[in-house]
N, C-alpha and C positions, 0 to 999 in steps of 0.2 A: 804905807805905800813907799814905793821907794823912788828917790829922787835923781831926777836927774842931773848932773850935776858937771856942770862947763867951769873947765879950767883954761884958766892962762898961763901959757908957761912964758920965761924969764925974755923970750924974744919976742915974745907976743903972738904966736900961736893958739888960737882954741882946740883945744883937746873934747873927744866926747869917749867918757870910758879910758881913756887914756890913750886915747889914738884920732889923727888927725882928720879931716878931712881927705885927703887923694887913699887914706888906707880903707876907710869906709868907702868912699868912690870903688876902688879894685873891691872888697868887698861885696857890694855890692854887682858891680859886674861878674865877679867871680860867678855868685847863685843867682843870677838871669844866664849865664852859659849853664850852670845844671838843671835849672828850667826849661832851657828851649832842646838841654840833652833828652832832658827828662818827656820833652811835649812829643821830639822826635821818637821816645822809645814807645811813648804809648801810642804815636800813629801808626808807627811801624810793628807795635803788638797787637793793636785795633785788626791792622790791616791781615795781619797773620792770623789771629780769631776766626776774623771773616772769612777768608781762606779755608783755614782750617773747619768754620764750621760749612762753607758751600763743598769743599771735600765730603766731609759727616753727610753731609745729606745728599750730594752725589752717589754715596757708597751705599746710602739706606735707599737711593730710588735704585740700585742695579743691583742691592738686593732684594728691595722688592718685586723688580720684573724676573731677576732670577729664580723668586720664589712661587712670582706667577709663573712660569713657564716651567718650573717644575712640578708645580702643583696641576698647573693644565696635562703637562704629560704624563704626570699620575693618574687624574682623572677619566683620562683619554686610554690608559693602559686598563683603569679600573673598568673604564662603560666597555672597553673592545671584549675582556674577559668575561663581565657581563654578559656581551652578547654573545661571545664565540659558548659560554656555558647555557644560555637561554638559546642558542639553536641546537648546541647537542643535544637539549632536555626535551626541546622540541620534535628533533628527528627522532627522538627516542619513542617520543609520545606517537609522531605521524607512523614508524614503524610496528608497533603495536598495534595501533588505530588500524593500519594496514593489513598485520594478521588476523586479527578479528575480524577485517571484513573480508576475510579471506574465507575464515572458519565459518562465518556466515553467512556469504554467498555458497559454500557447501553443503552449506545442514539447510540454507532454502533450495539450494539445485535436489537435495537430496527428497526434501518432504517434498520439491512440487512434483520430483519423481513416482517420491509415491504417493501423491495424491491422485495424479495422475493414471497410474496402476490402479489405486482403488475407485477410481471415478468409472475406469475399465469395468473393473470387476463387478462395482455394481450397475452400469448401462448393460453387460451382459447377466448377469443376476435379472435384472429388467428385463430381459428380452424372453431370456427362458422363464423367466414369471410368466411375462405376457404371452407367452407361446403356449404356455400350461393354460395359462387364464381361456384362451382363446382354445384350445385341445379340447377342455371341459366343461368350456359355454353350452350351455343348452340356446339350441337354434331358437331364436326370435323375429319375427317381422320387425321391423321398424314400422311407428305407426304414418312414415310416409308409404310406405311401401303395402302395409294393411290396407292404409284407405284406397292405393293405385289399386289394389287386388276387388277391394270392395266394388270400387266404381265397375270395372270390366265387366265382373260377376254381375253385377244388376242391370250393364248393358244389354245380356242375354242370360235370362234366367233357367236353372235347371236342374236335373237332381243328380247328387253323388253318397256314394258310399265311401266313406275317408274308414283306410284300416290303419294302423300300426303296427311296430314288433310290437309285440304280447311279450309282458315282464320289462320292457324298458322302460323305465321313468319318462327320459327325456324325451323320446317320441310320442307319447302318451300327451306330454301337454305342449312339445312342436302341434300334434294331433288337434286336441283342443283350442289352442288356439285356432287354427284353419278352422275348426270347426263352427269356432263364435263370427269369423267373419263370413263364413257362406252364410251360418242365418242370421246374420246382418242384414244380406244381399238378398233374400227372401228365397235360398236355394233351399231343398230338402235335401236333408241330411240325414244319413245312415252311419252308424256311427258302431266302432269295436275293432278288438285287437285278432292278431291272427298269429302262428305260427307257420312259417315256410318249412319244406320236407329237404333237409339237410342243405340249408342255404340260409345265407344272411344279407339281406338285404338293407343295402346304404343310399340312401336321401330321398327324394322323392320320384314316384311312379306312376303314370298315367297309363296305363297298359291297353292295349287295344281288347277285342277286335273294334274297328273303327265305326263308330254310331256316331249319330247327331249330338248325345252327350257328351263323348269324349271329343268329338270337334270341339263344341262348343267348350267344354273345361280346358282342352290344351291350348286353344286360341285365348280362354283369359287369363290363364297362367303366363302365356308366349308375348301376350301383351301387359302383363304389370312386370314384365325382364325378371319372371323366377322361375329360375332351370327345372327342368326333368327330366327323366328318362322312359321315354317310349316303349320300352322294350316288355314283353309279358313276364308276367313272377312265376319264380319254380312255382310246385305242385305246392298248393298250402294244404298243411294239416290240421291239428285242432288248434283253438282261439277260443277268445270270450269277447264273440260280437253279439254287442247289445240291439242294437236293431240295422234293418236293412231295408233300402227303399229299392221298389221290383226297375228296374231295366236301368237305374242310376250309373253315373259312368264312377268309376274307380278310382282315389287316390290313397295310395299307398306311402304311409310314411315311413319309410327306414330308419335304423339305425343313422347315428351321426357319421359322417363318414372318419375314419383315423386318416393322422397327416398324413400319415406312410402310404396312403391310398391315393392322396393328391397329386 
């Protein structure tokens, strides 16, 4: 280690290192002035730091709003073109959607046209069915109207001779019929077909000349409301009448009458 080592010089000074006291003093003052240079330069670097870094972060928060507000108006350009593209896609769609329901309110105006037409065609299909059906009916009582006939009939009992056309079906069992209900009614009944001498006769006949039985038959025909005609039958020719009861009053069953006759 090394020594420190005080000298006396010849007047009597202490030396330290070979230098006096006041040089050490200045010495010493010399490096406390590059101290307190040196404390000034690091306050005054301190303070420039600081500075420098509240700038630094100044500059990082204005660009961070500048980045939000960039980013917002990117965002704001992205969502606008977004929707300006999701209402084109949408008109696009509503347009479409549009002619289709276009196309098919016509193809429904079109079928309910012609459902329409065929609802037509078959209510008159219907009609002339039922016009047929009804041309072709073979005449029946109703069994209201049978029993209104029966009751009269047995109000005043009596006898008839029921003829028909000779060769028509359907007269033959109009015929029959009437015939089961007079002997129901406990009337005697004469019964068979005939042919008229160049005539044809349509619906029913009570012909005169006017006796107690034809009163009494056209009064209970007049009272169950079923039509006849009063008037006498052309000249009859030959028939195939089964039996006959003597002074009986006469009904004559016609042919069905044709519409074209109505």
């Amino acid at each position: 280690m090394a020594q420190i080592v005080n000298t006396v010089s010849a007047k009597g000074v202490r030396r330290m290192f070979g230098h006096d006291l006041p040089w050490w003093n200045a010495v010493m003052l010399s490096f406390l002035g590059i101290g307190a240079i040196a404390a000034i330069i690091v306050v005054v670097a301190t303070a420039i730091i600081i500075k420098l870094q509240d700038q630094e972060a100044a500059d990082a928060k204005d660009a961070l709003e500048k980045y939000k507000i960039t980013a917002k108006m990117d965002s704001d350009i992205a969502i606008a073109k977004a929707r300006a593209d999701a209402e084109v896609a949408i008109n696009a769609v509503r347009e479409e959607a549009s002619t289709q329901n276009k196309i098919l309110e016509k193809a429904t105006a079109d079928a309910t046209a012609h459902a329409a037409d065929a609802n037509k065609a078959a209510a008159d299909a219907n009609d002339r069915a039922a016009k047929i059906m009804k041309d072709v009916a073979w005449r029946m009582l109703s069994p209201a109207d049978a029993n209104t006939l029966r009751a009269t009939l047995e109000s005043d009992i009596g006898d008839v001779n029921i003829r028909y056309t000779d060769g028509d079906p359907e007269a033959l069992f109009f015929a029959l019929q009437l015939s089961n209900i007079f002997s129901a009614a406990h009337w005697q009944v004469g019964f068979g077909g005939i042919k008229l001498q160049n005539a044809i006769a349509f619906g029913l006949f009570i012909p005169g000349p006017v006796t107690a039985q034809v009163t009494r038959l056209r009064k209970a025909f007049n009272d169950a409301n079923i039509l006849f005609d009063p008037e006498d039958l052309p000249p009859i020719g030959m028939g195939t009448v089964v039996s006959t009861v003597p002074d009986g009053a006469i009904l004559m069953v016609g042919s069905k009458e044709p519409d074209v006759l109505r």
